[in-house]
C-alpha positions as CSV (number, residue, x, y, z in Angstrom):
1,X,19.2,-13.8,-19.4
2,X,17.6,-13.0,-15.9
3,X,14.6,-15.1,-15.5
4,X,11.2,-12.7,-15.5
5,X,9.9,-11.0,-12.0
6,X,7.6,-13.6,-10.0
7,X,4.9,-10.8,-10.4
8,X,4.7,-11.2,-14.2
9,X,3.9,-15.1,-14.1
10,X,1.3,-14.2,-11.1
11,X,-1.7,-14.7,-13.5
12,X,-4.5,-16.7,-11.1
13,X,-7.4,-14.6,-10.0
14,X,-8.4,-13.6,-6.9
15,X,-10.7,-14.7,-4.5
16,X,-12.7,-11.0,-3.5
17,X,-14.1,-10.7,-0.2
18,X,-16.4,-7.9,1.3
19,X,-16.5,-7.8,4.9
20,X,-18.0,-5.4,7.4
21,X,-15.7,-4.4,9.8
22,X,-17.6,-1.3,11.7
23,X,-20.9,0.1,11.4
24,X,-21.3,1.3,7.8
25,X,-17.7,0.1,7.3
26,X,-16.2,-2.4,4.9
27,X,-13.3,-3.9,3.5
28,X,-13.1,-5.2,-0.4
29,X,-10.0,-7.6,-0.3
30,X,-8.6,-9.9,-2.3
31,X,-6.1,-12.7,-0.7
32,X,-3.1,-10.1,-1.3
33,X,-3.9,-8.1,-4.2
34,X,-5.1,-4.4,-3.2
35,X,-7.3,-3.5,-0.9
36,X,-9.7,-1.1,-0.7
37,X,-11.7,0.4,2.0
38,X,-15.6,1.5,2.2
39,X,-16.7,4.3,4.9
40,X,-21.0,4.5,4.8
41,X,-21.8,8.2,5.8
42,X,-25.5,9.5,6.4
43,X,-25.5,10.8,3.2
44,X,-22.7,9.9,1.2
45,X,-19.8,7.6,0.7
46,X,-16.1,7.6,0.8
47,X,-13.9,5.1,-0.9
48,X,-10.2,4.2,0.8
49,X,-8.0,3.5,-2.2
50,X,-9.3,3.3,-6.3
51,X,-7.7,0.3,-7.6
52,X,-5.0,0.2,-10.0
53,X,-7.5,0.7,-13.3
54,X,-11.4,1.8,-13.5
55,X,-12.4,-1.7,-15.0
56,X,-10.7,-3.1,-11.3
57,X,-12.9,-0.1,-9.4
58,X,-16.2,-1.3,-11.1
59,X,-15.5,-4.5,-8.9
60,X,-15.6,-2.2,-5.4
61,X,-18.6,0.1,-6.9
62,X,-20.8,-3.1,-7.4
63,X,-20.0,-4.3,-3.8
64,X,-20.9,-0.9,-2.7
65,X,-24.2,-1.0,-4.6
66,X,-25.1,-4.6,-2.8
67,X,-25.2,-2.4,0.4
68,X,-26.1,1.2,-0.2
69,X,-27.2,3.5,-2.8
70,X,-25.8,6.8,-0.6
71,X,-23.4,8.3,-4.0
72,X,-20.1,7.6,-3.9
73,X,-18.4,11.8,-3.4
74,X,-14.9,11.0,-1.5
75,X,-12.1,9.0,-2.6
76,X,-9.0,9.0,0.0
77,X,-5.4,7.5,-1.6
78,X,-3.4,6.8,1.5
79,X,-0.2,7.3,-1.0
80,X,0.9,7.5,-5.0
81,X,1.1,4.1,-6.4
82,X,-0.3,3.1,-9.4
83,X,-2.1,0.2,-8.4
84,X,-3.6,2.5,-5.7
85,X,-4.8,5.4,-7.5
86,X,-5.5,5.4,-11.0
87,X,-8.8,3.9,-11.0
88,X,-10.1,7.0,-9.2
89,X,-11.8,8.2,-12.8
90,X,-14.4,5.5,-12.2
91,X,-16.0,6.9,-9.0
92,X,-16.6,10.0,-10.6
93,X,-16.3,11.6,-6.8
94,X,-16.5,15.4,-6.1
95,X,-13.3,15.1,-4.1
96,X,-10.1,12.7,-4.2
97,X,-7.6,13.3,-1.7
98,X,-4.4,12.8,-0.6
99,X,-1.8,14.0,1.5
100,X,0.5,17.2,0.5
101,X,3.5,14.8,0.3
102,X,2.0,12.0,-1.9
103,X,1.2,14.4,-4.4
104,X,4.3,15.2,-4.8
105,X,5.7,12.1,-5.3
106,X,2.7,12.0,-7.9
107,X,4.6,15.1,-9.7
108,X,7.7,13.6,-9.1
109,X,7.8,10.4,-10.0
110,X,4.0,8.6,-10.7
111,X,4.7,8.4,-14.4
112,X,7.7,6.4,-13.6
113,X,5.7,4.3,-11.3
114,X,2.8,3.7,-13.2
115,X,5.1,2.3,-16.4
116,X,7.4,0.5,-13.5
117,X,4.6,-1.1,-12.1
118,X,2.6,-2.3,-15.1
119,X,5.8,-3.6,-16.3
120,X,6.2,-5.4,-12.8
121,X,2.9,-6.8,-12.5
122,X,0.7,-7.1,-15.5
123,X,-2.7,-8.8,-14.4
124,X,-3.3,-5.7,-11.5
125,X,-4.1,-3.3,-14.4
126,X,-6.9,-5.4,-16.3
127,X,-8.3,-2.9,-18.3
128,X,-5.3,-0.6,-18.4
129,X,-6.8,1.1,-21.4
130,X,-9.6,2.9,-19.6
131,X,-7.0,4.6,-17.5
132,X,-7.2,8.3,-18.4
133,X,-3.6,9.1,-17.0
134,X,-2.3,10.4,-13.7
135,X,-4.9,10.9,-11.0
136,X,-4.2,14.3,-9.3
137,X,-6.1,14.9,-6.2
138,X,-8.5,17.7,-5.7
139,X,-7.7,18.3,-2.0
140,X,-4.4,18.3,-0.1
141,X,-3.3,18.6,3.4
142,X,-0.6,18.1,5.6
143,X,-0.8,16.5,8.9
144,X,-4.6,16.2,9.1
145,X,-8.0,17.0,7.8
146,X,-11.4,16.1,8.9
147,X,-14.5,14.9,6.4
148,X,-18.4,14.9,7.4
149,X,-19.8,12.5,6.0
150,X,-23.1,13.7,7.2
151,X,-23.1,13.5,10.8
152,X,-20.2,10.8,10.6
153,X,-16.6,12.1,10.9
154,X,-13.8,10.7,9.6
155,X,-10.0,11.9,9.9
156,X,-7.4,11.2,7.7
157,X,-3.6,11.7,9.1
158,X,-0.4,11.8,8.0
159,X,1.1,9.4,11.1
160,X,4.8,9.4,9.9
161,X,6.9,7.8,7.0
162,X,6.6,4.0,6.4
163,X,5.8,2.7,3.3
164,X,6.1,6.0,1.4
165,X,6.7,9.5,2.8
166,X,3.5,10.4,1.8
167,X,1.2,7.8,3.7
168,X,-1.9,8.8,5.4
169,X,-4.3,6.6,7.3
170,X,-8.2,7.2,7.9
171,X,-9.4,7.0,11.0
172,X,-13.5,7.0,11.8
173,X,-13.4,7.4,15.8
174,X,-17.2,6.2,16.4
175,X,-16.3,2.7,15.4
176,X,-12.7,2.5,16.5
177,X,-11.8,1.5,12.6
178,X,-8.6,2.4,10.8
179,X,-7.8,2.3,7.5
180,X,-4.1,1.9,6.9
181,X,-2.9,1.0,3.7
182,X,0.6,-0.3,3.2
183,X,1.8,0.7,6.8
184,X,0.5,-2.1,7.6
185,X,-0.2,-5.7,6.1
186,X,-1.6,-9.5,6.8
187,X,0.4,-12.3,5.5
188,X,1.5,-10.0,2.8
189,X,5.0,-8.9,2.2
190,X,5.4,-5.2,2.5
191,X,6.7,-3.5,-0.6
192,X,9.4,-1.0,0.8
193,X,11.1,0.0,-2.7
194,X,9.8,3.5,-1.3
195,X,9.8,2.5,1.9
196,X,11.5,4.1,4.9
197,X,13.1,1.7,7.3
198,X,14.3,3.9,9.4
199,X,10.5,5.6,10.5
200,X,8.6,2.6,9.6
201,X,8.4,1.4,13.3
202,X,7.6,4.6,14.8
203,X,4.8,4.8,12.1
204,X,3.4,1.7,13.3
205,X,3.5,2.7,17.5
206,X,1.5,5.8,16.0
207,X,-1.4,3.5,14.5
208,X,-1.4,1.5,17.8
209,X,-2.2,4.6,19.9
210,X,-5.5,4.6,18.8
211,X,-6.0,1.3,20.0
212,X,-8.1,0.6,16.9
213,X,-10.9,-1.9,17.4
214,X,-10.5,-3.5,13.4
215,X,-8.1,-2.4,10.8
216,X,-8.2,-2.7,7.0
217,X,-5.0,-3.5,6.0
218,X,-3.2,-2.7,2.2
219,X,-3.0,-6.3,1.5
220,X,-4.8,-9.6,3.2
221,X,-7.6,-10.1,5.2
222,X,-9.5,-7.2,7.6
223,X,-8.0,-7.6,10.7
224,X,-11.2,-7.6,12.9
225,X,-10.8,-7.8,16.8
226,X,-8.0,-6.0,18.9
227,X,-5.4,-9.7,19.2
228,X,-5.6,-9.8,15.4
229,X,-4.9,-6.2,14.9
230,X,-2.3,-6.9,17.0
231,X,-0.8,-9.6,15.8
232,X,-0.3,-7.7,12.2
233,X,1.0,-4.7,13.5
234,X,3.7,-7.4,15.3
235,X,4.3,-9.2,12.0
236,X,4.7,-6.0,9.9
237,X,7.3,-5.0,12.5
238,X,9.2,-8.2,12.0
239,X,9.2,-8.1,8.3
240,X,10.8,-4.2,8.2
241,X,13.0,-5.5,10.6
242,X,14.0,-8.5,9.3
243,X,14.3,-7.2,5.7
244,X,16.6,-3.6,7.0
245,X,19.0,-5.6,9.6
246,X,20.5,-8.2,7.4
247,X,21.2,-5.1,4.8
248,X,22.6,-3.0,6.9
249,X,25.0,-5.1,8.5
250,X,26.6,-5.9,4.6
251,X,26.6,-2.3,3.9
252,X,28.3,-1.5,7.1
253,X,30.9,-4.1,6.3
254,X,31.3,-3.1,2.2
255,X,29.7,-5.6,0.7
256,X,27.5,-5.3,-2.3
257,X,23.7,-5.6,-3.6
258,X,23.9,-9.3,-4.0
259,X,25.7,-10.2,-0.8
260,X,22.9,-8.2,1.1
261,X,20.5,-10.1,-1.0
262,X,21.7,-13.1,0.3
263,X,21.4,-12.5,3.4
264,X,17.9,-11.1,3.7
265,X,16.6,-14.1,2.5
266,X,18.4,-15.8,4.7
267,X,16.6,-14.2,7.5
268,X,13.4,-13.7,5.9
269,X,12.7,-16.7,3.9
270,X,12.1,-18.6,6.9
271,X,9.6,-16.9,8.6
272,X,7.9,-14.7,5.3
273,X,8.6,-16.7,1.8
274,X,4.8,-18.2,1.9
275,X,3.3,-14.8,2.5
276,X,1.5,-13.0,-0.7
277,X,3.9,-11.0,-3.2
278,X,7.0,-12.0,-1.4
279,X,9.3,-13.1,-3.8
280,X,7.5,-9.8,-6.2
281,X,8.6,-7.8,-3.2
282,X,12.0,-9.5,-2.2
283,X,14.2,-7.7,-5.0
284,X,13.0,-4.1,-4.6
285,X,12.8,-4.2,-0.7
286,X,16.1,-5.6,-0.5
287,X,17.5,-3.1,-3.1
288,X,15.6,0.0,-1.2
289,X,17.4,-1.2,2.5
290,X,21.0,-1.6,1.1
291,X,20.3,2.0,-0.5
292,X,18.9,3.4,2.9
293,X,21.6,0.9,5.3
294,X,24.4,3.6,2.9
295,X,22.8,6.9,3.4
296,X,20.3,7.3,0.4
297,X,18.2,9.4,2.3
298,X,14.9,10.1,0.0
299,X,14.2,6.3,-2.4
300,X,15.8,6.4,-5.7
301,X,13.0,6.6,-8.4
302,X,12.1,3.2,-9.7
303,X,11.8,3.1,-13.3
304,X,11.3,0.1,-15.8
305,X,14.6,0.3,-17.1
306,X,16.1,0.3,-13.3
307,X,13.6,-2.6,-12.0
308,X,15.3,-4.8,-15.1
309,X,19.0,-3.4,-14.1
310,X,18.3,-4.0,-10.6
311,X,16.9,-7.6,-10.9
312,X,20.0,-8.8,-13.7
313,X,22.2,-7.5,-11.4
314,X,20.7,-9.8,-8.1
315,X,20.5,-12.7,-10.3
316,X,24.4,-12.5,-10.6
């Protein structure tokens, strides 16, 4: 029998940290479990990913309350996953968005996900009972929309395809802040079981163009300061790199799920294998690359049954 995921024996809790990384902006982390973001308007509030349940989103809205009591009326999901989006219920916000293409990828496949994803990692959805069911979002757009918060704007883009095909970042140009989500991470593996290798770099040359001044990141620590934002954006690059080459050179050469296996963690383990949620990451990513590496152009649809198949299969 397959020995268990490394996700479902990840039990310790997290240390949570608020930081302020703008004027009226924070980030809520928590040493590589989701992150969320805070944007402070004149007269309102918008929340940058919900949190996998609403018992987890409780822990944001009491940081929140420690700095404002503006209400809470936007929530932005940069893309579909569960552990992203289905706390949204507790914000009880007039308006949860989220890009055109994540929503579908809700319809399509965020039933699958959710049940995937719980099965994956059990201690991200405390209080998975209070989770009323899919969160839909009440606004959609394509490439780009802008939100008043007050006098304060804030845009949120659709840069390109990277972690998901849905991705959006939020962008608040009078503090040179950038919200990113999964495009981008800090001593945190990248998931990239939906991921698209291929577009992933172009993604992140997009994100450097605005020469952000601080970045909240989907997973580790706020990246405050232009040489540490840089520094991420260099290390997320290396880990979608290392993780696609190794993958595609097997599959070019006909070898199979395991050999390419081995040898992204012979490239990877090195420089990666003390970095949060690796070894949860490892199987799917590596699984995700082979499939890409042989043509697969749009991710197969991860379900629990497949994420046991998958994970029997690599452990030979």
């Amino acid at each position: 029998m397959a020995k268990a995921f490394a996700s479902q024996g990840d039990l310790t809790e997290k240390k949570i940290s608020f930081d302020e990384i703008g004027e009226g902006l924070w980030a809520f982390t928590a040493e590589g479990d989701p992150n969320s973001g805070v944007i402070i308007g004149d007269d309102s509030v918008m929340i940058v990913e919900a949190q996998a349940t609403p018992r987890l989103a409780e822990k944001v809205i009491e940081k929140v309350r420690s700095v404002t009591d503006k209400p809470i009326t936007h929530v932005t999901l940069t893309h579909y996953h569960a552990v992203r989006v289905l706390g949204a219920s507790a914000y009880n916000a007039r308006e949860v968005i989220m890009s055109e293409a994540a929503r579908g990828m809700v319809e399509e496949r965020g039933a699958e996900d959710w049940a995937s994803e719980f099965q994956r990692f059990p201690r991200l959805f405390e209080g998975h009972e209070s989770i009323p069911g899919l969160t839909w979002p009440t606004t959609t757009f394509s490439d780009r929309m802008t939100v008043w918060l007050g006098k304060r704007k804030v845009e949120i883009m659709h840069l390109g395809r990277a972690h998901t095909a849905g991705d959006a970042v939020v962008w608040v140009p009078d503090s040179g802040v950038m919200f990113t989500g999964d495009i981008v991470e800090y001593h945190s593996a990248c998931y990239c079981g939906d991921g698209h290798f291929a577009d992933w770099g172009d993604t992140l040359d997009a994100v450097k163009w605005f020469d952000p001044e601080a970045i909240a990141p989907g997973r580790g620590a706020a990246l405050m300061g232009r040489e540490m934002v840089d520094a991420a954006l260099a290390s997320t690059r290396d880990f979608v790199e290392s993780t696609y080459r190794p993958a595609a050179r097997v599959a070019a050469k006909g070898g199979t799920m395991k050999d390419a296996w081995d040898a992204v963690r012979d490239a990877c383990d090195p420089k990666f294998k003390d970095y949060a949620i690796y070894e949860h990451c490892l199987p799917f990513n590596v699984a995700r690359a082979f499939d890409e590496a042989r043509g697969i152009e749009t991710p197969r649809i991860w379900t629990a049954e497949r994420d046991i198949a998958m994970w029997e299969a690599l452990q030979g």
